[in-house]
C-alpha positions as CSV (number, residue, x, y, z in Angstrom):
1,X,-55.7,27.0,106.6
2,X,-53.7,24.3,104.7
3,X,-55.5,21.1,103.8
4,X,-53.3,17.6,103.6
5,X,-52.3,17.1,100.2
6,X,-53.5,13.3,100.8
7,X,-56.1,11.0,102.4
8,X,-56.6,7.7,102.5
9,X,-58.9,5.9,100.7
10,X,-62.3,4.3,102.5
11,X,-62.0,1.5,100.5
12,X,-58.3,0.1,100.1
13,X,-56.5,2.3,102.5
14,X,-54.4,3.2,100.0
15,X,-53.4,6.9,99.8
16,X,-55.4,9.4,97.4
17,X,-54.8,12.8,96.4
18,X,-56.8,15.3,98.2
19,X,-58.3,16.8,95.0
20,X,-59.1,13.4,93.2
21,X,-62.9,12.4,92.7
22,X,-61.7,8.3,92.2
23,X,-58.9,6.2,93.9
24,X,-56.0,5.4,91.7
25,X,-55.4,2.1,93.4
26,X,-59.1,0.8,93.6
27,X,-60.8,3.0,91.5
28,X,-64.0,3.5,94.4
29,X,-65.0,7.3,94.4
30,X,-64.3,9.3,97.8
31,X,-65.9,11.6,99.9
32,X,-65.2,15.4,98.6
33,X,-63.5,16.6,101.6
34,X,-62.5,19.9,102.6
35,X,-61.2,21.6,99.5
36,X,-61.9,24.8,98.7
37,X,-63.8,25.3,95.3
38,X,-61.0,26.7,93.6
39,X,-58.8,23.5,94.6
40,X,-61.2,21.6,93.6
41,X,-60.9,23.0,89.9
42,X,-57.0,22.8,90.2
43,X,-56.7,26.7,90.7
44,X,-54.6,29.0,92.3
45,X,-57.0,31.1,94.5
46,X,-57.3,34.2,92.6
47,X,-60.4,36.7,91.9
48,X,-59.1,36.3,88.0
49,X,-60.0,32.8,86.7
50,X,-61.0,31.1,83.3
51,X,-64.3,30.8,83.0
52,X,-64.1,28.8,80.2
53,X,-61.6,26.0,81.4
54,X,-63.3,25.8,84.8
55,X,-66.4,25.0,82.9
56,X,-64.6,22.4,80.4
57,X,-63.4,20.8,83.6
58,X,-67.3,20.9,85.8
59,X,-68.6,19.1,82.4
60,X,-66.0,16.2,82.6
61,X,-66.3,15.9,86.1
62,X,-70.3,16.1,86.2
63,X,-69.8,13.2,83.6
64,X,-67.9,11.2,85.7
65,X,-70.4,11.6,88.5
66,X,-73.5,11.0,86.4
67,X,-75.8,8.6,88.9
68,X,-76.2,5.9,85.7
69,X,-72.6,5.2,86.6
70,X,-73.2,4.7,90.1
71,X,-77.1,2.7,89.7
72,X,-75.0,-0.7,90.0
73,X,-72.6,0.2,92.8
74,X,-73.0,-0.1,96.6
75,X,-75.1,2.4,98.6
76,X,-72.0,3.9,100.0
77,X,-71.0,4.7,96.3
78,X,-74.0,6.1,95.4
79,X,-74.4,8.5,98.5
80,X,-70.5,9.9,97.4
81,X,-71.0,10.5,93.8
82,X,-74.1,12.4,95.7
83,X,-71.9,14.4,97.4
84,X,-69.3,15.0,95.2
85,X,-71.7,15.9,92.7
86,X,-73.4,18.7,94.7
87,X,-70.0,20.0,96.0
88,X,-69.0,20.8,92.1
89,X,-72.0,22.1,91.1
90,X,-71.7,24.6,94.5
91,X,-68.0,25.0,93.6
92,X,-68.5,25.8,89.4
93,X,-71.7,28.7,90.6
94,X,-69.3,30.4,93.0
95,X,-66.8,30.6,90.8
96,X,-68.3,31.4,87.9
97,X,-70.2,34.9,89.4
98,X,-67.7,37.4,90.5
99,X,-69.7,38.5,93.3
100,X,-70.2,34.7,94.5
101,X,-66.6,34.3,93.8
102,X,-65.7,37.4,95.9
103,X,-67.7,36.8,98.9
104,X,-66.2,33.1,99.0
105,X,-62.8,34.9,98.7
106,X,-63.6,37.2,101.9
107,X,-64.9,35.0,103.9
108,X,-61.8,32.3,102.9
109,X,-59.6,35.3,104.5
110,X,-61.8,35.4,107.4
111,X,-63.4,38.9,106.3
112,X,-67.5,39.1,106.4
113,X,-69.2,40.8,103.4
114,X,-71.0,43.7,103.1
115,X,-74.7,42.8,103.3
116,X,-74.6,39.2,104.7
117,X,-74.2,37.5,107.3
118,X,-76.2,40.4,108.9
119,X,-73.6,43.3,108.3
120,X,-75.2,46.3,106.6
121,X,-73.9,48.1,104.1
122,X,-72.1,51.4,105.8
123,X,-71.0,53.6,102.6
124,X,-72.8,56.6,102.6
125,X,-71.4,57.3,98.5
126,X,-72.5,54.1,97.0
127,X,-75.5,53.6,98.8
128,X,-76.2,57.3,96.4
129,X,-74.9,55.9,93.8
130,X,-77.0,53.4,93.5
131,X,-80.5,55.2,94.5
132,X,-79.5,57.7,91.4
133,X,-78.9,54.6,89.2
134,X,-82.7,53.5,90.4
135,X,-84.0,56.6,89.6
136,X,-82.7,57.6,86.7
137,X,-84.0,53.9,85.7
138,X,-87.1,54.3,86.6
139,X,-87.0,57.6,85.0
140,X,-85.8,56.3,81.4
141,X,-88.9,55.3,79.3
142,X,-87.6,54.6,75.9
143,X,-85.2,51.4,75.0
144,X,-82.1,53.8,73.8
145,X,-81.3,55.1,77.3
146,X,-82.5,52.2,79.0
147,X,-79.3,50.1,76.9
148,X,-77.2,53.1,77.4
149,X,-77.4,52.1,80.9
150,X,-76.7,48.8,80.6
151,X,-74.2,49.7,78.5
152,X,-72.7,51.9,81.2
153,X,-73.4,49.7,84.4
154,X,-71.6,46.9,82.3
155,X,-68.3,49.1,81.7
156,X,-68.3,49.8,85.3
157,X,-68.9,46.4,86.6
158,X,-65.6,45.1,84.7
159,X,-63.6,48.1,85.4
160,X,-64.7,47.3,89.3
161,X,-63.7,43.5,89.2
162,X,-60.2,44.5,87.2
163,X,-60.1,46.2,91.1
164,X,-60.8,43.4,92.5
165,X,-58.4,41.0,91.0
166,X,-56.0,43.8,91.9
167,X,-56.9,44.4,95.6
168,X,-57.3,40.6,95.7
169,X,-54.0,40.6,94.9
170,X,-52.6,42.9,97.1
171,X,-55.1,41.2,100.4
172,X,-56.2,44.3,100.7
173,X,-59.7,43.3,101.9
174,X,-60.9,45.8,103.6
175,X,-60.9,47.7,100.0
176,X,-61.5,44.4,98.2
177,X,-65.4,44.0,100.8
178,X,-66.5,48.0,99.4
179,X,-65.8,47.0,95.7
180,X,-67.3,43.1,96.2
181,X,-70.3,45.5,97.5
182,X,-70.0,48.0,94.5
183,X,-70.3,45.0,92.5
184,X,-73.0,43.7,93.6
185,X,-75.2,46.8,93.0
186,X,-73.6,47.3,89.2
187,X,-74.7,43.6,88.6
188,X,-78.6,44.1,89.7
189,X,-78.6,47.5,88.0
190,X,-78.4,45.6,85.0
191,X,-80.5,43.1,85.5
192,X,-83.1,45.8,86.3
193,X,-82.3,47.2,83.3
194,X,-82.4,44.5,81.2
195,X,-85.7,43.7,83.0
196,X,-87.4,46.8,81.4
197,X,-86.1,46.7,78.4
198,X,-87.7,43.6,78.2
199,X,-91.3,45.1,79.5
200,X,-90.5,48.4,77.3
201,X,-89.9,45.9,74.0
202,X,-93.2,44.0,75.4
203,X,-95.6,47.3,75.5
């Protein structure tokens, strides 16, 4: 679905670019719209993004959306910068976790993830996976294997989203939903993990 490349602005008329936060003509802020977070960064929408420039570009926006710049405006003004404010900080968390970023991506190409929206997870061979990884967790009780895991769960999470970017970029979606899902499990494996190391470094 294609969104206009320009509105027109509440308070001159004038035209405004769909992605701008202020109007060029009158300089009021506008209303965020309907662009999808990665327009709303200036990206192409692709599983691979800069984490580092999107974030460069959420500070400079969140600074020109700080409410001390709005206390003297109209109520209007005030109730935008609200809005455009919460819509960045919505757009910079999906973007910024792969498995946020790759549900948003699914469900931009009208495809329901694994495991939301009430669909359960149907793969027989990672649901295993993932109860061995739990148990052999539960089973470690020393830090050294414990951060071998992490380790390990890390390696696989970024060899899973380098096939993610690539299915991604292929629309294969259908593959794209099982890794999203494969994901998801690598990335809470090692949160667990790093959760006790934390209570093992603690006893």
């Amino acid at each position: 679905m294609k969104h206009p490349a320009h509105k027109v602005c509440w308070s001159c008329k004038g035209p405004v670019e769909a992605s701008a936060l202020f109007c060029d003509t009158c300089n009021a802020i506008q209303a965020p719209g309907q662009l999808d977070h990665f327009k709303r960064f200036g990206l192409e929408r692709s599983f691979v993004v800069d984490i580092d420039a999107v974030e460069a570009t959420y500070l400079k926006q969140q600074q020109k959306l700080h409410p001390d710049r709005f206390a003297s405006k109209s109520p209007r003004e005030q109730a935008l910068s609200s809005q455009q404010a919460a819509s960045l900080n919505e757009a910079f968390e999906t973007l910024k976790n792969p498995v946020a970023r790759a549900h948003y991506m699914l469900r931009l190409a009208g495809v329901e993830p694994e495991g939301g929206g009430g669909h359960t997870v149907n793969d027989p061979e990672l649901l295993m996976e993932a109860m061995e990884m739990r148990e052999a967790l539960d089973d470690a009780d020393n830090r050294m294997t414990v951060d071998a895991m992490i380790k390990d769960t890390r390696k696989q999470a970024r060899a899973c989203e380098n096939n993610l970017a690539d299915a991604f970029a292929k629309d294969a979606f259908d593959t794209a939903k099982k890794l999203t899902t494969r994901l998801r499990y690598l990335m809470k494996m090692t949160e667990e993990a790093r959760a006790k190391k934390s209570r093992l470094a603690a006893a």
